[in-house]
C-alpha positions in Angstrom: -9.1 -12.6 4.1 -11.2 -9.4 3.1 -10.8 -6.4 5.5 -14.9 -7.1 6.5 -14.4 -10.4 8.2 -11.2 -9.5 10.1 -11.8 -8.9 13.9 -9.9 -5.9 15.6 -7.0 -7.6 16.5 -6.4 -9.4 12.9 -7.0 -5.7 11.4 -3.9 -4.5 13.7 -1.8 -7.3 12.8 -2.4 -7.0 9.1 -1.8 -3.5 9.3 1.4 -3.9 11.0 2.9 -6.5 8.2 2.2 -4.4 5.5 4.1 -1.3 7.2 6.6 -3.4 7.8 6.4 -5.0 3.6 6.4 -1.4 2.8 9.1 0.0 4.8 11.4 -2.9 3.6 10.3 -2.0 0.0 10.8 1.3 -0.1 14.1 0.6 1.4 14.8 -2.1 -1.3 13.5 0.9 -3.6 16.1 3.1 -2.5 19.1 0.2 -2.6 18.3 -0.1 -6.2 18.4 3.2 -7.2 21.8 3.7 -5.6 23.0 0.7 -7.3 22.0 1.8 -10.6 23.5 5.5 -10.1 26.5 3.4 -9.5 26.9 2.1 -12.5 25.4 4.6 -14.7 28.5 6.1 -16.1 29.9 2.5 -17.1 29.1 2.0 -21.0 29.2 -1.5 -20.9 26.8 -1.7 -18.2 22.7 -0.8 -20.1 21.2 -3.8 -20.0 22.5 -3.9 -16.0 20.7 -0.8 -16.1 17.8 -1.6 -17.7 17.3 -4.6 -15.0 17.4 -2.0 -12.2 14.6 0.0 -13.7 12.7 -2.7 -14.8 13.1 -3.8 -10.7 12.3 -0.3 -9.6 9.1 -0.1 -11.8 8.0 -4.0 -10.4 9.0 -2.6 -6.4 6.6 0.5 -7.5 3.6 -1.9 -8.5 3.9 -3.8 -5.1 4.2 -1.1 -2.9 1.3 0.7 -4.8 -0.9 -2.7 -4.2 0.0 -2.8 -0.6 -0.8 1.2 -0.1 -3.8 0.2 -1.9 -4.7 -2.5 0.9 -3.3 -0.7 4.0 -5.3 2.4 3.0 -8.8 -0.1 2.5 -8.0 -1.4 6.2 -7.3 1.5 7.5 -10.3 3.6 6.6 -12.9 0.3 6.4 -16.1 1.2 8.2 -18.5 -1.6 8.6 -22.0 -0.9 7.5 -24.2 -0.5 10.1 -27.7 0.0 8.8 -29.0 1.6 11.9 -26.9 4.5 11.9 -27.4 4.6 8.5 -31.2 5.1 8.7 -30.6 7.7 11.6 -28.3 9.4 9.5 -31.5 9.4 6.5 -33.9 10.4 8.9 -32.3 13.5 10.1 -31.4 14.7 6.7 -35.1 14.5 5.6 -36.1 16.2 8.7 -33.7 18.8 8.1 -30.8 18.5 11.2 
């Protein structure tokens, strides 16, 4: 559902799950990365590593799409053509 046709109440709620995606993300983020410094120092262990970066770049990309949708939510103003036009007429008269 685009962020225009959601009522206040759907707006809150959608708000809330992404928090909530995001928060366990960045806690998944965080996980990872201590499981990789784990087993950094063990030679036998690259391509282990290179699975936890390649999961740490893929857990970026998410919560970079959900920022991107929380933010459009968040600071979504519907048009209202009224205000608009009041806002036009002051400028040209100078307020």
């Amino acid at each position: 559902m685009e962020v225009w046709e959601m009522d206040e109440q759907q707006k809150q709620q959608r708000i809330e799950e992404l928090s909530l995606a995001i928060d366990n993300l960045l806690n998944a983020k965080k996980n990872t990365q201590s499981a990789m410094n784990d087993v950094m120092e063990v030679y036998e262990a690259e391509d282990l590593i290179g699975y936890y970066e390649e999961d740490l770049r893929e857990l970026e990309r998410i919560i970079d799409k959900l920022n991107a949708e929380l933010e459009e939510i968040i600071e979504y103003e519907p048009y209202d053509e009224y205000n608009e036009r009041q806002r036009e007429y002051r400028k040209m008269q100078g307020f």
